[in-house]
C-alpha positions in Angstrom: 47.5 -60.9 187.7 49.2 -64.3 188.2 50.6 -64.3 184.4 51.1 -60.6 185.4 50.0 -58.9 182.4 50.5 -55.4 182.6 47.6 -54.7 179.9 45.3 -56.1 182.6 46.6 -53.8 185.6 44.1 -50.9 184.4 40.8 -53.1 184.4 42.0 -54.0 187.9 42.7 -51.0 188.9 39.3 -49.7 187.5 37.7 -52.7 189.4 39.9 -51.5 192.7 38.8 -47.9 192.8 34.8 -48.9 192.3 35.0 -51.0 195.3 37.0 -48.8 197.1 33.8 -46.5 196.2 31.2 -48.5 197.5 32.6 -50.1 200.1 34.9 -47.7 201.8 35.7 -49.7 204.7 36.3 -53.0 202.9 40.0 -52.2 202.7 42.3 -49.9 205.2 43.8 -47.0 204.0 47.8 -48.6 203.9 46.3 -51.7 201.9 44.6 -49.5 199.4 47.1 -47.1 198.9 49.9 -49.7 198.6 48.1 -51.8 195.9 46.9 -49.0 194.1 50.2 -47.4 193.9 51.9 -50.4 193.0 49.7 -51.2 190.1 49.7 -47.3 189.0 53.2 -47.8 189.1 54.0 -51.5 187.1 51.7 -49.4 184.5 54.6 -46.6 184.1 57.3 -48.1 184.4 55.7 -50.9 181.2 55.6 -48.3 179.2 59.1 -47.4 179.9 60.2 -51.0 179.4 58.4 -51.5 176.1 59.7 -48.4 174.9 56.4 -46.4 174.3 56.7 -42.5 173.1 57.6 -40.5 175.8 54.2 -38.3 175.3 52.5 -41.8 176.0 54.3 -42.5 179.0 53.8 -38.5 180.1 50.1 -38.9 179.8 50.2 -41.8 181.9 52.4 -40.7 184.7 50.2 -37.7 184.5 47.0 -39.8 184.9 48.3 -42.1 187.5 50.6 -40.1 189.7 49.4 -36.2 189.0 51.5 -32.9 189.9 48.9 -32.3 192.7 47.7 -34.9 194.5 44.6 -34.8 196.3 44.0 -34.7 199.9 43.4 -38.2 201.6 41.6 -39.8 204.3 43.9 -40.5 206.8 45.7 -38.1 208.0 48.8 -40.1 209.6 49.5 -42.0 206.3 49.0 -39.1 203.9 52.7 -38.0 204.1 54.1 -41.5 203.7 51.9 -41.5 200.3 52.1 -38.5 198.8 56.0 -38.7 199.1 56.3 -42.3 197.7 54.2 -40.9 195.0 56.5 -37.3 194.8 59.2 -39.6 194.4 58.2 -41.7 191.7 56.9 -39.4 189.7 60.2 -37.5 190.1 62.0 -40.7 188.7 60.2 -41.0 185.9 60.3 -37.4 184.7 64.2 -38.0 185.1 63.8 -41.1 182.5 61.5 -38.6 180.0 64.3 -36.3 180.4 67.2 -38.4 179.9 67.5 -40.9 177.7 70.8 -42.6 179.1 69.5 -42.4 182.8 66.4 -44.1 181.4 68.4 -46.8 179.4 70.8 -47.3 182.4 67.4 -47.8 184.4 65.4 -50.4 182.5 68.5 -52.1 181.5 69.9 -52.7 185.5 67.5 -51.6 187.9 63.9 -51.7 187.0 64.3 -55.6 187.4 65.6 -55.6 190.5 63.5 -52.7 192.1 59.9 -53.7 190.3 60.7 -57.3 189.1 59.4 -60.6 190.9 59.2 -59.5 194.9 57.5 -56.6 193.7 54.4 -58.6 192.0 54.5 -61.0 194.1 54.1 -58.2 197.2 51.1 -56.9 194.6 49.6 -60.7 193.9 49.5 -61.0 197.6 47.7 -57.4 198.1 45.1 -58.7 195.2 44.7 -61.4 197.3 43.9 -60.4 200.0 41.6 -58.0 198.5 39.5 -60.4 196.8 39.5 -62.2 199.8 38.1 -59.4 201.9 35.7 -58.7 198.9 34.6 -62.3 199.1 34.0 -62.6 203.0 31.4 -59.4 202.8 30.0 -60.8 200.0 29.2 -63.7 202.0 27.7 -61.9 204.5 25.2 -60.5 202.6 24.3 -63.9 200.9 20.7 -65.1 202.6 22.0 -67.6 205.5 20.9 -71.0 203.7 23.8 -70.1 201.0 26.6 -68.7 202.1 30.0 -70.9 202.1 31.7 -70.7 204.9 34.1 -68.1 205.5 38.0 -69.7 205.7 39.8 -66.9 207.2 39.3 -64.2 210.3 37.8 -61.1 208.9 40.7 -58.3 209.6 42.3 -55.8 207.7 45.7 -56.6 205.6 48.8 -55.7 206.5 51.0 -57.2 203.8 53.8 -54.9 203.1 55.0 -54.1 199.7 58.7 -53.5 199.9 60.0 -53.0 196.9 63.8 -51.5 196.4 63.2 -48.0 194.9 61.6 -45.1 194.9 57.9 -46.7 196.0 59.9 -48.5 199.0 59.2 -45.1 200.8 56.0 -46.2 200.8 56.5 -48.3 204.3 53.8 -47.5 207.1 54.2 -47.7 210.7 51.2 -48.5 212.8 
């Protein structure tokens, strides 16, 4: 994630959802959404940058951000989600549609909406993920091994602001 190499955002995504699987409560629901948004979304919007057939970039939107979306958890945060999600998916059918709306876009604004602040907010998420990942890990590790643990045990709360359609994505507590 650090050289923040879009080709890699799928395997951690993959890797996301299967602990997300087996260990529901690892992560809240904000954190989890937020970071696998974000990565769903840096996926997109490279295809769009690197100019990859429309079809391509359909499927993927499709995959990641689907006409329905399925009921979550949480009840409270489900409407801040599925409308950050709406949204984006709503911009990037606009870019499929439009070819000088989707030049104007890469060329000026996907920079400055999904560009540095972005990743970082998403490093930091990964971070603190791994982190998590690694403290009940520890716990589970017979007493004479385990490291010590550097950090209080609680759940994220880093926010992922960035400037565009996915900035709906803020959650109140």
């Amino acid at each position: 994630m650090k050289k923040r190499d879009v080709q890699n955002f799928g395997r951690i995504l993959d890797f996301l959802e299967l602990t997300q699987e087996q260990v529901p409560d690892l992560l809240c629901y904000r954190h989890h959404a937020k970071l696998s948004t974000g990565l769903r979304g840096k996926i997109v919007l490279h295809m769009m940058e690197e100019k990859k057939p429309l079809l391509d970039v359909l499927t993927a939107l499709n995959s990641h951000f689907p006409p329905v979306f399925p009921d979550d958890s949480e009840a409270r945060n489900v409407f801040k989600v599925r409308q950050c999600k709406i949204n984006f998916r709503k911009l990037v059918l606009r870019m499929i549609r439009d070819a000088k709306f989707r030049q104007h876009y890469v060329e000026n604004k996907l920079q400055l909406e999904y560009g540095d602040a972005f990743m970082a907010a998403l490093e930091k998420l990964l971070w603190e993920f791994l982190h998590r990942l690694q403290t009940v890990h520890n716990h589970q590790v017979p007493e004479t091994t385990k490291q010590p643990v550097l950090a209080e045990d609680r759940r994220s709360s880093t926010p992922i602001r960035p400037s565009s359609e996915m900035s709906k994505l803020r959650f109140g507590s």
